[in-house]
Each structure stands twice: as C-alpha cells, then as structure tokens.
C-alpha positions in Angstrom: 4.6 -12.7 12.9 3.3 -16.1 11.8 4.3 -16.6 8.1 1.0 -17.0 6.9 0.7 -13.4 7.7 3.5 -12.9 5.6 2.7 -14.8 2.7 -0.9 -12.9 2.8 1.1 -8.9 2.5 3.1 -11.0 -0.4 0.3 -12.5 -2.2 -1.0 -8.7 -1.9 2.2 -7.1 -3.2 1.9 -9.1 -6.1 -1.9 -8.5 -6.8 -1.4 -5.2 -6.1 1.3 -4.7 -8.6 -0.4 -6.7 -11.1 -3.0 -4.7 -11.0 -1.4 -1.3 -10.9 0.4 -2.8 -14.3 -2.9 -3.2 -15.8 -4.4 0.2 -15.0 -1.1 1.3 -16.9 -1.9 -1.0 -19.6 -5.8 1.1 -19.7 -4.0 4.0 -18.7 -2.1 3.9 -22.0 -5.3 2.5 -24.5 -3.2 -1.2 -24.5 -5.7 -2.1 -21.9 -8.8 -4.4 -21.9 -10.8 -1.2 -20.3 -11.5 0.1 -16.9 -11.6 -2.7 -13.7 -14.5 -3.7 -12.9 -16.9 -3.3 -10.0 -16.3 -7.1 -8.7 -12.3 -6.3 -9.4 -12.1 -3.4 -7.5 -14.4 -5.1 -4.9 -12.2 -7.8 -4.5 -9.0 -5.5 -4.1 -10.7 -4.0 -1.0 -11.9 -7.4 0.5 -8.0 -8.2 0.0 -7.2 -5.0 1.3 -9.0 -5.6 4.2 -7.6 -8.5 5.4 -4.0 -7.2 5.2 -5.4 -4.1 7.4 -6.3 -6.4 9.6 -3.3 -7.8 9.8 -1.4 -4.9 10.1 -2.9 -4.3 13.2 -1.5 -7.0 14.8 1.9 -7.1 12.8 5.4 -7.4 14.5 8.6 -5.6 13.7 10.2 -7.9 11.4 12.2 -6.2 8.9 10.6 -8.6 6.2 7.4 -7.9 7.1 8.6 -3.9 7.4 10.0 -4.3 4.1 6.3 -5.9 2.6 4.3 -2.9 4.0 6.2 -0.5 3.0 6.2 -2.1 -0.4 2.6 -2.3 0.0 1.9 1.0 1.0 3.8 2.6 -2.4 1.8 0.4 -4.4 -1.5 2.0 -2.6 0.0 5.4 -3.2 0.5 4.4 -7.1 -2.1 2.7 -7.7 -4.4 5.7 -5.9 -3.0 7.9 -8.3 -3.7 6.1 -11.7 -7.2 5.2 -10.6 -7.6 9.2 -10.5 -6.2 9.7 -14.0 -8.0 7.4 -15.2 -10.9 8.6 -13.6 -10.3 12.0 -15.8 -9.9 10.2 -18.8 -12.9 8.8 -18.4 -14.9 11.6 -18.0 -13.6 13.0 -20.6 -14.7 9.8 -22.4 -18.1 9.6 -20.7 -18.5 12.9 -22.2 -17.4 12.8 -25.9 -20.0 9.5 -26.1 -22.7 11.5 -24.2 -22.0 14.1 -27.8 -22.1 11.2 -29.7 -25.1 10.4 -28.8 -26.5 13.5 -28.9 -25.7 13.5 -32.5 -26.9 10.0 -33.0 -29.7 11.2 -31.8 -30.5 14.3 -34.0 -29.7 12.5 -36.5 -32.2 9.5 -36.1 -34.7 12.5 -36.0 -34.1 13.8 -39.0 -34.3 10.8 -40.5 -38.2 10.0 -38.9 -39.2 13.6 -39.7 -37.3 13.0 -43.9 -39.6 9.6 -43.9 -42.7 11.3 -42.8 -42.0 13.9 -46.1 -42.0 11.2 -48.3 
C-alpha cells in the first residue's frame, strides 16, 4: 500500500479520536455543544475516502494495525453519538416545557394588560 494511503487512515485516526474526545467533552457538559451538521458531514466525506481505500488496501501489518484502530474508534465514537443523542432528547424536551411555560406565561401577561 502506497504511503499516502497510509498517512490518509492516520490523519483519520487522529480526527477520529479528536473528535470522539470532544463528544466526551459534550458528553460530560465541558463541551462547546453538539457537532454540527458541516462537522459530522465532513467526518463522513473523510470516512469515505478511507472506505475507499480500504477496498483496495494490502496486508501490511501497519496498515492492519490503522484499521483496526480505526474501526474501534467507529465503534466508540457510534456509541457516544447515541448517548448523546438521549441526552438530547431529553434536552429538546425540558426546553419544549419551557417554552410551554414561557408561553403561558406571556398570555397571562396580555390577558392582565387587557384588565387594566
């Protein structure tokens, strides 16, 4: 395998794992929030080249050693994006309460101002 192909599963190791680190970060409220829809587009353009890649990989025990890296930080990084999805749910449903109340309470306050 040319090393180019290499370097590319290594660059995406180390995106990978930075990225797993910050959906830990968010997973934990030390976070900046959730990734957003160009990040997690730009994770599967990645992931898309190394798939193609793959495809025509050798059987270089670096390069063995890179996708089986990269496959557990696929499997780890699947599983925090499906916490996280849980917490925010349960996010996505205390602010749709909140606003609920928010809500009620701007209503009282037009029906209070029509008393007057």
């Amino acid at each position: 395998m040319p090393s180019s192909a290499l370097d590319l599963i290594r660059s995406a190791n180390d995106q990978l794992k930075k990225f797993q680190e910050e959906l830990v970060a968010v997973a934990k409220g030390d976070g900046r929030g959730a990734p957003s829809a160009e990040e997690l587009q730009a994770l599967g353009r990645l992931m898309e080249q190394v798939r193609s890649m793959l495809k025509a990989s050798s059987g270089d025990a670096g390069v063995r050693a890179e996708i089986l890296a990269y496959n557990d930080h696929l499997r780890q990084i699947r599983s925090l994006l499906e916490g996280l999805e849980s917490q925010l749910s349960a996010r996505r449903d205390h602010l749709r309460a909140e606003w609920s109340r928010l809500q009620a309470a701007a209503q009282w306050g037009k029906s209070l101002k029509q008393v007057r």
